[in-house]
ChimeraX commands (.cxc) that place a marker at each C-alpha (Angstrom):
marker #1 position 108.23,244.19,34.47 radius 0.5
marker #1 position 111.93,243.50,36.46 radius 0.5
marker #1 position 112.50,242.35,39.49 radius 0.5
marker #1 position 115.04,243.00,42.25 radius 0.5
marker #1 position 115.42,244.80,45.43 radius 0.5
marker #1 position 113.93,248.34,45.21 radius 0.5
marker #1 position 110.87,249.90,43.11 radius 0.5
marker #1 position 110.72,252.89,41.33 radius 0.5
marker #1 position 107.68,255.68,41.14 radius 0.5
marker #1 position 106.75,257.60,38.18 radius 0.5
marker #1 position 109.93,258.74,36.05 radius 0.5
marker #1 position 109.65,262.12,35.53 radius 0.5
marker #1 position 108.43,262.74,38.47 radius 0.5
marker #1 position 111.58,261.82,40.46 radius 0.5
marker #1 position 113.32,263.04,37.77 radius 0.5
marker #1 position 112.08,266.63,38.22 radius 0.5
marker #1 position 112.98,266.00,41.47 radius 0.5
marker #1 position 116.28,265.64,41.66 radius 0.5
marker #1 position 117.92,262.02,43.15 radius 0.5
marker #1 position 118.64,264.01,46.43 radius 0.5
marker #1 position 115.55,265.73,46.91 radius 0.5
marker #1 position 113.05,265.29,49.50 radius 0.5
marker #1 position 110.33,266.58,47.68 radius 0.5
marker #1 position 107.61,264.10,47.31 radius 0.5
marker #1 position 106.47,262.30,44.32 radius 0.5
marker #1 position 103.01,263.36,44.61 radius 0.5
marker #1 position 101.13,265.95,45.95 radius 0.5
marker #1 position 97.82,263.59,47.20 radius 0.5
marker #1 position 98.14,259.92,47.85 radius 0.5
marker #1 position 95.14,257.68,48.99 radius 0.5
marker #1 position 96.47,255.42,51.61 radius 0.5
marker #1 position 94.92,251.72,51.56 radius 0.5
marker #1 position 95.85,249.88,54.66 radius 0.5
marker #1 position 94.22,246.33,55.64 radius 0.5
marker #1 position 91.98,245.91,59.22 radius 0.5
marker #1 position 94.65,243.83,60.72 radius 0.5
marker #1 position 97.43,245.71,59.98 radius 0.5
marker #1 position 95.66,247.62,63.36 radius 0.5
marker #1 position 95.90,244.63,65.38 radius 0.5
marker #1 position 99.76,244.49,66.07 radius 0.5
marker #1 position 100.96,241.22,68.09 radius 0.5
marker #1 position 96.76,240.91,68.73 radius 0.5
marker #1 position 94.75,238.34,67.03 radius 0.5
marker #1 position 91.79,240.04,67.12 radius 0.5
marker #1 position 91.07,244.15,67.68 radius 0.5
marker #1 position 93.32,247.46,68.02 radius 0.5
marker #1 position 96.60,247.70,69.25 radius 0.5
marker #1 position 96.89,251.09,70.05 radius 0.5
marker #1 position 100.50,251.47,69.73 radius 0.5
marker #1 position 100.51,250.10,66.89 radius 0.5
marker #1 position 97.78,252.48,65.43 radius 0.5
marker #1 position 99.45,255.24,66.97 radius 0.5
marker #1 position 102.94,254.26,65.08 radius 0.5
marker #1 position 100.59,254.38,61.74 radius 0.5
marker #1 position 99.52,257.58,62.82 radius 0.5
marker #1 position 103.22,258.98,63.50 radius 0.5
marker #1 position 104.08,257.76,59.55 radius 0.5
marker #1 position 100.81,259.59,58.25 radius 0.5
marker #1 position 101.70,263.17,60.43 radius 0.5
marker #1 position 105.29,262.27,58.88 radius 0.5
marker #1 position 104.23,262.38,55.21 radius 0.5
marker #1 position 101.58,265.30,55.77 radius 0.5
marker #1 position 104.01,267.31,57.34 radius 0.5
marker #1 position 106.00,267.03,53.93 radius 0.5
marker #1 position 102.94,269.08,52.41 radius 0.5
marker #1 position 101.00,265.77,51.23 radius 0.5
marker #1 position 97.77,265.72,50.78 radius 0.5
marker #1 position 96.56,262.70,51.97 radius 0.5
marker #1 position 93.20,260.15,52.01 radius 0.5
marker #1 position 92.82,256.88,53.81 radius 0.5
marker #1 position 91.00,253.90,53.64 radius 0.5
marker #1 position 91.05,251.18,56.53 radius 0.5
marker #1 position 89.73,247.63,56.27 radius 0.5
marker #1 position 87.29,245.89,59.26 radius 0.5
marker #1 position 89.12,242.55,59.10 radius 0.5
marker #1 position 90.45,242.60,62.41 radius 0.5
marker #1 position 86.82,243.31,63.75 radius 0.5
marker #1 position 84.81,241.58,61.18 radius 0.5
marker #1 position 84.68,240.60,57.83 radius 0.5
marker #1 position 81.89,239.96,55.38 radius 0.5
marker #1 position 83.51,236.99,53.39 radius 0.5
marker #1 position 84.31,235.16,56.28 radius 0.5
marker #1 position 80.57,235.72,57.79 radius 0.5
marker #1 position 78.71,234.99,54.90 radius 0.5
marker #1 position 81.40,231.59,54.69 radius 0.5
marker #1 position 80.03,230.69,58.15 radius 0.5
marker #1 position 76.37,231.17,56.88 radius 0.5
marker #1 position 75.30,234.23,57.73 radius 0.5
marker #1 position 73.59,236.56,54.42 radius 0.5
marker #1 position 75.70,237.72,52.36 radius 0.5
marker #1 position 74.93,241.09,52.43 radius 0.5
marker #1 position 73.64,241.78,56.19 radius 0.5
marker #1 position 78.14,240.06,56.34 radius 0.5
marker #1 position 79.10,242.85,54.20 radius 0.5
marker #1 position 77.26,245.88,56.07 radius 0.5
marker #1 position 78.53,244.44,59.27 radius 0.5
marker #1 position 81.98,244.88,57.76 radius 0.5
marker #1 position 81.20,248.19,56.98 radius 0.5
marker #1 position 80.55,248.96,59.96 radius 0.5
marker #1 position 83.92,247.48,61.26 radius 0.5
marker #1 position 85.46,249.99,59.23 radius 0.5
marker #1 position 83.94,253.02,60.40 radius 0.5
marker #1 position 85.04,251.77,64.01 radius 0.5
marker #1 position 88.96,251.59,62.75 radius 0.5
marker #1 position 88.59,255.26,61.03 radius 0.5
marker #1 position 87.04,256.40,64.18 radius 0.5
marker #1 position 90.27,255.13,66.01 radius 0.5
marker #1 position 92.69,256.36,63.19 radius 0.5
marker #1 position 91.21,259.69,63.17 radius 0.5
marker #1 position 91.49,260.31,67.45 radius 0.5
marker #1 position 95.51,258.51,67.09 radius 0.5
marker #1 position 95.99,261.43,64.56 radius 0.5
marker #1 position 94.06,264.09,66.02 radius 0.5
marker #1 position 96.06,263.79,69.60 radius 0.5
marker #1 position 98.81,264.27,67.11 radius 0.5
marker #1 position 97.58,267.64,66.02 radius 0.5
marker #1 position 96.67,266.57,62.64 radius 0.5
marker #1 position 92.88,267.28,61.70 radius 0.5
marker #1 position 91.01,264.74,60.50 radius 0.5
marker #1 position 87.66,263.89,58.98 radius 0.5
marker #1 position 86.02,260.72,58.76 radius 0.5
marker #1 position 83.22,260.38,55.72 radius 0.5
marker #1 position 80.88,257.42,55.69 radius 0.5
marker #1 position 79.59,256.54,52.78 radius 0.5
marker #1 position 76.57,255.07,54.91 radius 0.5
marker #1 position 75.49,257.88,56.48 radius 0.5
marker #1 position 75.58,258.11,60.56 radius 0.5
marker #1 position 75.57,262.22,61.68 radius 0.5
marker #1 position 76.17,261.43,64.96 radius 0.5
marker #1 position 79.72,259.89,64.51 radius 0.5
marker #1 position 80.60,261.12,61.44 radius 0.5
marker #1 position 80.13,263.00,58.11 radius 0.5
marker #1 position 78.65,261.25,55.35 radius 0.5
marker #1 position 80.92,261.10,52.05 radius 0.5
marker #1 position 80.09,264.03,49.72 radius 0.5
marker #1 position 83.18,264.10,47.14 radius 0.5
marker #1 position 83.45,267.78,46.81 radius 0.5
marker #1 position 83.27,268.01,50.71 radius 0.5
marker #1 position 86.38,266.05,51.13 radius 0.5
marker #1 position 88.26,267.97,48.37 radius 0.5
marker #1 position 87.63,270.86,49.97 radius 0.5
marker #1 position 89.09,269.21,53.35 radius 0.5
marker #1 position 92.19,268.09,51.47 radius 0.5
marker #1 position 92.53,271.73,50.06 radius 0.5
marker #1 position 92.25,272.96,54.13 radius 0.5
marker #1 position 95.34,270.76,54.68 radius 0.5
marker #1 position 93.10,268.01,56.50 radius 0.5
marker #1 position 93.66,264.03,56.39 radius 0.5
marker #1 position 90.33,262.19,55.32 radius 0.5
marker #1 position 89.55,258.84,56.38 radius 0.5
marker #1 position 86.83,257.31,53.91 radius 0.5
marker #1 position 84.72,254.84,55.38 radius 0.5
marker #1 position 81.97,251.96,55.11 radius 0.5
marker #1 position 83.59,250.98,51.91 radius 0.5
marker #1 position 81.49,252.04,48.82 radius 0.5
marker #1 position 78.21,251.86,50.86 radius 0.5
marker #1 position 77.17,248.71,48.85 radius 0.5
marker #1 position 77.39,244.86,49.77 radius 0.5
marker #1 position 79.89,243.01,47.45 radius 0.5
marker #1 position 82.79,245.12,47.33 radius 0.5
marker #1 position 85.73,245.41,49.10 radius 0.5
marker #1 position 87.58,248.14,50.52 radius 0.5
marker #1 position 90.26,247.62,47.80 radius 0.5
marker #1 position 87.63,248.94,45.20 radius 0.5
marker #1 position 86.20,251.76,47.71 radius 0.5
marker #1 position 90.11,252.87,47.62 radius 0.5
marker #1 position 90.05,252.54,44.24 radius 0.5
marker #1 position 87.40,254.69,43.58 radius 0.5
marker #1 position 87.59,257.30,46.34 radius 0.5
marker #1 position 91.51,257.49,44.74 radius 0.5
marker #1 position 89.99,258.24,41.54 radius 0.5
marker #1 position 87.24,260.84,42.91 radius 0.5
marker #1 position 89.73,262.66,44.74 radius 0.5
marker #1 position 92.21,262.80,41.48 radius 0.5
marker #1 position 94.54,261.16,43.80 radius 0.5
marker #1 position 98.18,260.62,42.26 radius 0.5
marker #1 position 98.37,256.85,43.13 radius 0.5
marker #1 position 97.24,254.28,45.98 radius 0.5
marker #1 position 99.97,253.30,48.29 radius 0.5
marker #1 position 98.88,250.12,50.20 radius 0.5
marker #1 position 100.65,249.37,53.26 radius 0.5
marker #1 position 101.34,245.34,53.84 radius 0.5
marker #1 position 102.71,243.15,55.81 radius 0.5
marker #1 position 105.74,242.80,53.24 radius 0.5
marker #1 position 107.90,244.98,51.23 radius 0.5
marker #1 position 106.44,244.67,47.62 radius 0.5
marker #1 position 104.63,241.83,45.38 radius 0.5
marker #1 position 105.46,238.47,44.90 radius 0.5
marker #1 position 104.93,235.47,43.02 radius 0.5
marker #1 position 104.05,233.55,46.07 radius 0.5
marker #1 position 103.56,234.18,49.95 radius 0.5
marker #1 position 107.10,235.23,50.88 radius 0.5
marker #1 position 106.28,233.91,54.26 radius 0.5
marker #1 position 105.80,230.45,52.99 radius 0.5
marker #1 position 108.03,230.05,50.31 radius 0.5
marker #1 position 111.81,231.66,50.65 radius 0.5
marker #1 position 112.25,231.20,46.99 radius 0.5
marker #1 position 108.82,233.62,45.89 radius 0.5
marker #1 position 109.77,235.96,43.37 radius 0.5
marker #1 position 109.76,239.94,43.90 radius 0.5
marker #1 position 108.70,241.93,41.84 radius 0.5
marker #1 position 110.00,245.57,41.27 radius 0.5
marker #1 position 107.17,246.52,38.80 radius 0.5
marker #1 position 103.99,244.79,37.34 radius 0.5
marker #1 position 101.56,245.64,34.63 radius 0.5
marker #1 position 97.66,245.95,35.88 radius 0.5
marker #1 position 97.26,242.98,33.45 radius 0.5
marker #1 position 100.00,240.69,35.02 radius 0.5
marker #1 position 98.63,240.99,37.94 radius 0.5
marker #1 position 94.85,239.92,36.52 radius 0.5
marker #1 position 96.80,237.48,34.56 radius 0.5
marker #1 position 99.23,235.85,37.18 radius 0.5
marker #1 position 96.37,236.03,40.22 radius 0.5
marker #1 position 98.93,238.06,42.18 radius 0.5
marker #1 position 97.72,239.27,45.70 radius 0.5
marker #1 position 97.60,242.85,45.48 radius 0.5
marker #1 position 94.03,243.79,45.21 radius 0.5
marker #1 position 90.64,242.38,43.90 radius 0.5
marker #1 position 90.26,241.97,40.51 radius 0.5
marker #1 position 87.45,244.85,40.04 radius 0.5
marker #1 position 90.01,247.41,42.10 radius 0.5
marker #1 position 93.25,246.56,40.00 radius 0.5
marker #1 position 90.42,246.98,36.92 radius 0.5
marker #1 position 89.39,250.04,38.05 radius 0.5
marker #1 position 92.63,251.25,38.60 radius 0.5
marker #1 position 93.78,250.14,35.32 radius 0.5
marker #1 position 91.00,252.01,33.90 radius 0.5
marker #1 position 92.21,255.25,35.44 radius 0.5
marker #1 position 95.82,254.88,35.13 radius 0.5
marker #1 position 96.38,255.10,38.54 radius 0.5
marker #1 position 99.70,253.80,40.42 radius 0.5
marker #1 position 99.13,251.50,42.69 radius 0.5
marker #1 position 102.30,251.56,45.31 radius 0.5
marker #1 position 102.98,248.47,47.79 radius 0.5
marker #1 position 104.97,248.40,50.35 radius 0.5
marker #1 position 105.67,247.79,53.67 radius 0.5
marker #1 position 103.84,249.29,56.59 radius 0.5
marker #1 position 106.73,247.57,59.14 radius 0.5
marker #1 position 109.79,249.80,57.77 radius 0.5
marker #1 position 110.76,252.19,59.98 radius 0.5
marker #1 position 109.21,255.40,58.06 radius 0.5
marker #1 position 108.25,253.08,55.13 radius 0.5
marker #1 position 105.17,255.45,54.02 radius 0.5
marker #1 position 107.08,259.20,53.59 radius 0.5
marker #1 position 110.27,257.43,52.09 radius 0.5
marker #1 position 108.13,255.57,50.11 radius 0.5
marker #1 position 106.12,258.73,48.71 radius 0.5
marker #1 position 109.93,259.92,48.19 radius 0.5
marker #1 position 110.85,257.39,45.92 radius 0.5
marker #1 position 113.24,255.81,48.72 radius 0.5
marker #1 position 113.13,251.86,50.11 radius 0.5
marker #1 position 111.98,248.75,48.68 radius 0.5
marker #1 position 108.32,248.78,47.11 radius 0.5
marker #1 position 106.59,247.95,44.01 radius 0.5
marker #1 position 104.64,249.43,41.67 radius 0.5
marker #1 position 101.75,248.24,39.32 radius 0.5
marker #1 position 100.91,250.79,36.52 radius 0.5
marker #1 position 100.24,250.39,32.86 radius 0.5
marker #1 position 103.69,248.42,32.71 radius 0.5
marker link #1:1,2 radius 0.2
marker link #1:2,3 radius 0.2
marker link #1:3,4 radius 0.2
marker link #1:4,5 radius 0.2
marker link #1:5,6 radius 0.2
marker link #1:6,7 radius 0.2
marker link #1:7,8 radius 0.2
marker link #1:8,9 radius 0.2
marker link #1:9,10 radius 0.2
marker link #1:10,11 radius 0.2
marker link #1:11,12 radius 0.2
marker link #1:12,13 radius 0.2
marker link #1:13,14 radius 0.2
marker link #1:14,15 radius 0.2
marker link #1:15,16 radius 0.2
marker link #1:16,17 radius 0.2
marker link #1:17,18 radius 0.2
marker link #1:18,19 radius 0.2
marker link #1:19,20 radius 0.2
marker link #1:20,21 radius 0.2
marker link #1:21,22 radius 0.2
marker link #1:22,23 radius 0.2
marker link #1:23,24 radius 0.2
marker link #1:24,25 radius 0.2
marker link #1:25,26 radius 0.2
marker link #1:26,27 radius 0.2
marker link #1:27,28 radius 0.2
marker link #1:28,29 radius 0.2
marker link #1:29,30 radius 0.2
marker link #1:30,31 radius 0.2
marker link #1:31,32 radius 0.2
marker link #1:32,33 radius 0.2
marker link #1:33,34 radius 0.2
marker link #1:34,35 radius 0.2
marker link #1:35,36 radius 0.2
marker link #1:36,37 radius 0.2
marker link #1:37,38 radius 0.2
marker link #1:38,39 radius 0.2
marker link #1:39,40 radius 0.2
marker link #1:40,41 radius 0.2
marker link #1:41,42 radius 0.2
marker link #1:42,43 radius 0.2
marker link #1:43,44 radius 0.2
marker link #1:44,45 radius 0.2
marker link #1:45,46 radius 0.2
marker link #1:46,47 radius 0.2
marker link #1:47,48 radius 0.2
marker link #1:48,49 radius 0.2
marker link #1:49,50 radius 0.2
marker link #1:50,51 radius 0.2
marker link #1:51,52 radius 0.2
marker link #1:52,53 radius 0.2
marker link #1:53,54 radius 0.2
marker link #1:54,55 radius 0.2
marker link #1:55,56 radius 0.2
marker link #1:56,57 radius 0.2
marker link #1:57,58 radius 0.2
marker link #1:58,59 radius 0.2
marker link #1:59,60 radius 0.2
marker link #1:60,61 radius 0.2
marker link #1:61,62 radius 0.2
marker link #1:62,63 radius 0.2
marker link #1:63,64 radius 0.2
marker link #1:64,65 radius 0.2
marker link #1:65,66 radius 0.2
marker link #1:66,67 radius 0.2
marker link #1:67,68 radius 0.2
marker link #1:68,69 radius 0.2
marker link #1:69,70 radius 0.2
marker link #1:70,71 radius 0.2
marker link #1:71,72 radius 0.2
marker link #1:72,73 radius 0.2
marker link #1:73,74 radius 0.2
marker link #1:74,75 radius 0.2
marker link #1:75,76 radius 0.2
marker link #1:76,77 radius 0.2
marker link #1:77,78 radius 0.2
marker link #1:78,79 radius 0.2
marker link #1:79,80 radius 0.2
marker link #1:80,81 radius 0.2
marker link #1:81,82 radius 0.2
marker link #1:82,83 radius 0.2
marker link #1:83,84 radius 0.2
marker link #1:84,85 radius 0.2
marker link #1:85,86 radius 0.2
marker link #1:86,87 radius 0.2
marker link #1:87,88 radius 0.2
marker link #1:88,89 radius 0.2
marker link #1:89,90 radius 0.2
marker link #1:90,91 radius 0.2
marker link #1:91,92 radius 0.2
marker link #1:92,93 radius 0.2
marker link #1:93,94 radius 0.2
marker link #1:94,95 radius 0.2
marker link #1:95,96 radius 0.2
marker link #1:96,97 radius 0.2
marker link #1:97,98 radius 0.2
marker link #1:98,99 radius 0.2
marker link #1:99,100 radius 0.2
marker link #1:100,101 radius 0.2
marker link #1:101,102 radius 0.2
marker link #1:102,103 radius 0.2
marker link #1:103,104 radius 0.2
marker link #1:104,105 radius 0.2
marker link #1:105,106 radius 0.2
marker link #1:106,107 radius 0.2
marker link #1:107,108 radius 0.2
marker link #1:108,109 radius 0.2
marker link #1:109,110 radius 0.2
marker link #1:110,111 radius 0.2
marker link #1:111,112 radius 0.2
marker link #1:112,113 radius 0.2
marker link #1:113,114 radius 0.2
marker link #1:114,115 radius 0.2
marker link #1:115,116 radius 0.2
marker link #1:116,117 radius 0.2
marker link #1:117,118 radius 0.2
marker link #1:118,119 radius 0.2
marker link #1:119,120 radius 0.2
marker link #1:120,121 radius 0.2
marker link #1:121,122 radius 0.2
marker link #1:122,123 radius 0.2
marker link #1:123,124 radius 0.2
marker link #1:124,125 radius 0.2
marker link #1:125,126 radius 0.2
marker link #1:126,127 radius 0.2
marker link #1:127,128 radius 0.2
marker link #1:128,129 radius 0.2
marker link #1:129,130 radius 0.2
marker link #1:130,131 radius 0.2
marker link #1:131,132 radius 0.2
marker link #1:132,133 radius 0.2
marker link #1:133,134 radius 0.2
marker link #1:134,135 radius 0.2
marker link #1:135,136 radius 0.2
marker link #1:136,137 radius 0.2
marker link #1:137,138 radius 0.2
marker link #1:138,139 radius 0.2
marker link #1:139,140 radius 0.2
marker link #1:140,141 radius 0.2
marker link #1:141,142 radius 0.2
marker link #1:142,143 radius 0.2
marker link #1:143,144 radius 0.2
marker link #1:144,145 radius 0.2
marker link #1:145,146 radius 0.2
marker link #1:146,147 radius 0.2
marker link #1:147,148 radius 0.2
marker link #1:148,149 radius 0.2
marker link #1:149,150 radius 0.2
marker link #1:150,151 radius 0.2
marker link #1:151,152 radius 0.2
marker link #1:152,153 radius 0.2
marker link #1:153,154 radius 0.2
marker link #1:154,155 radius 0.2
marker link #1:155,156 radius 0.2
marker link #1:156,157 radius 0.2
marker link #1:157,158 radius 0.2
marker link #1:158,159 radius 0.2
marker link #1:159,160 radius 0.2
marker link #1:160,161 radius 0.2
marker link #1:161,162 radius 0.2
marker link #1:162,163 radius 0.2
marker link #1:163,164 radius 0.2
marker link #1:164,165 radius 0.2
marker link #1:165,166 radius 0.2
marker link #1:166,167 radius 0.2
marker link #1:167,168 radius 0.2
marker link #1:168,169 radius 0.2
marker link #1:169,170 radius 0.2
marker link #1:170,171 radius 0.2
marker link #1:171,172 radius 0.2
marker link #1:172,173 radius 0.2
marker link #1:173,174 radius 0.2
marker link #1:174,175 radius 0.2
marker link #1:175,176 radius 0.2
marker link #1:176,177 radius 0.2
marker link #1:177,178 radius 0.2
marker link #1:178,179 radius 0.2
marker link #1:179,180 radius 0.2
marker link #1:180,181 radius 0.2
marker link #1:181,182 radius 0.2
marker link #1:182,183 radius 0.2
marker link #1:183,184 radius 0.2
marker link #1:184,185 radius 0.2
marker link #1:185,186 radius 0.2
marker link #1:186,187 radius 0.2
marker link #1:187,188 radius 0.2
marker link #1:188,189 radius 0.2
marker link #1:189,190 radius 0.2
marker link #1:190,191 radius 0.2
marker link #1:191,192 radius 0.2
marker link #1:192,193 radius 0.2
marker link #1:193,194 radius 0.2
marker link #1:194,195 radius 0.2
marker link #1:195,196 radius 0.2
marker link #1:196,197 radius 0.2
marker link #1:197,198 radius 0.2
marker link #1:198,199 radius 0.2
marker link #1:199,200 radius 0.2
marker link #1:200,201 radius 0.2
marker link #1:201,202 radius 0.2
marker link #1:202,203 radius 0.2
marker link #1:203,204 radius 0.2
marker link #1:204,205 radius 0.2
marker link #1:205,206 radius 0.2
marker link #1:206,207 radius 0.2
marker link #1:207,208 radius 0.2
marker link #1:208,209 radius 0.2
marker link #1:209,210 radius 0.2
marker link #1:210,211 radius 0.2
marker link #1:211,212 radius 0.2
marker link #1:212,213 radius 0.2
marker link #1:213,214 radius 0.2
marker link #1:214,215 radius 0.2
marker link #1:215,216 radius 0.2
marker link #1:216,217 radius 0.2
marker link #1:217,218 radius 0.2
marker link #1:218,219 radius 0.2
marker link #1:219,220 radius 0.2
marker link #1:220,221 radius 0.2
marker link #1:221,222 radius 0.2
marker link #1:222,223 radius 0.2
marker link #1:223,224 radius 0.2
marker link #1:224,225 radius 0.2
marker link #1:225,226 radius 0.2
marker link #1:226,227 radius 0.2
marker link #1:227,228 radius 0.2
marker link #1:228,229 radius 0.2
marker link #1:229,230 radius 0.2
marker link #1:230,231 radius 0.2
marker link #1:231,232 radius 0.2
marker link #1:232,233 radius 0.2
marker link #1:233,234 radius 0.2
marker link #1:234,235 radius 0.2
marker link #1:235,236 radius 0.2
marker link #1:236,237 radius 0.2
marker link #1:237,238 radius 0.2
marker link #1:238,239 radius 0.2
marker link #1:239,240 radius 0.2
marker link #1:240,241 radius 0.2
marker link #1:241,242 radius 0.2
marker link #1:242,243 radius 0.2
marker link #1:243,244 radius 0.2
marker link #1:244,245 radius 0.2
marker link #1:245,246 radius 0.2
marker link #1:246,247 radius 0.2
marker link #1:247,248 radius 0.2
marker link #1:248,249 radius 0.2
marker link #1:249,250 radius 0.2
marker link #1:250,251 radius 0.2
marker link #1:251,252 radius 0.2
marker link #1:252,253 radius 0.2
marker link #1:253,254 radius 0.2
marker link #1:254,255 radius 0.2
marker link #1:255,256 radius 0.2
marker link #1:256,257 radius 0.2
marker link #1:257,258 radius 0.2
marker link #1:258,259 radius 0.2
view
């Protein structure tokens, strides 16, 4: 683990690369972004420029030849946690913030599509009517046709979050890592918002993070992960085309791997 002002992606990778090369580190990446990261300046919703923005960084990156897979959170509609807090059953909380998702890949998938990027949205609680319902070699096969896929309604099951569905949609697809776009450039010891002096890390073990309780994911996702040896990439979804030089080895992120 180090810490310091800029991350760095899989060695030999980059190396293969070349320092000045554009070429991206991977060829398929599962992109985890949070509900609110939709609402912009909002408290509560979409912002549509600001999903549209997301949507310019995703055509970005997939015109570099990327395959690419998405999962969006519900928070900024609703979330289960925060239901079930208020009283509500647990797991009629959690379906309703499955639901939520479905409603933010719905809106992903038009921003990209008036892009001219084809998209499909998979549901892993199925609704033919709005979209397909998540059949893993179905989306391989749209990721082979060039296609962004949007997975959505988590896992299909109460009591896990859409940090685990990425997790394990990232590890059904044989993605190369999870890239999860924040609201800050990397991990830290502490809220960086909150406390000027929280530490930054550059790279993290899957165990340091289960050790320390840093914020990156839930503990069952960074297990998962952990389990699978896959990357997970954080970094900030507010730099100016954060994700593609990002996937490029380029800006400030961090990474978690087996350290």
């Amino acid at each position: 683990m180090t810490d310091g002002s800029s991350g760095n992606l899989e060695t030999t990778r980059l190396q293969s690369a070349g320092p000045e090369s554009t070429r991206p580190a991977y060829d398929r990446i599962l992109l985890k972004i949070s509900g609110e990261a939709l609402m912009g300046p909002g408290q509560f919703g979409l912002h549509p420029p600001t999903v549209e923005r997301i949507a310019q960084e995703v055509k970005g990156l997939h015109a570099l030849g990327v395959e690419i897979c998405m999962v969006i959170g519900g928070g900024n509609i609703f979330r289960g946690l925060q239901g079930s807090a208020q009283g509500m059953e647990r797991t009629t909380a959690d379906y309703m913030g499955m639901l939520a998702t479905v409603m933010n890949a719905l809106a992903m998938q038009s921003a990209l599509e008036s892009l001219g990027v084809h998209t499909r949205v998979l549901s892993a609680i199925p609704m033919a009517q709005v979209c397909e319902p998540y059949i893993r070699r179905r989306a391989v096969r749209h990721l082979e046709k060039g296609r962004v896929v949007i997975f959505a309604a988590g896992t299909g099951n109460p009591y896990f979050t859409t940090d685990t569905a990425a997790t394990l949609r990232a590890s059904e697809m044989s993605c190369g890592a999870i890239f999860k776009g924040t609201q800050v450039d990397g991990v830290y010891d502490s809220d960086p918002k909150k406390n000027p002096d929280a530490k930054r890390y550059d790279r993290v073990s899957y165990d340091e993070v289960l050790q320390k309780n840093l914020k990156v994911m839930d503990a069952a996702a960074i297990a998962l992960a952990r389990d699978n040896a896959l990357p997970i990439i954080v970094f900030s979804l507010d730099a100016p085309n954060g994700l593609a030089g990002v996937v490029r080895g380029r800006g400030k992120f961090t990474t978690v791997d087996p350290g």
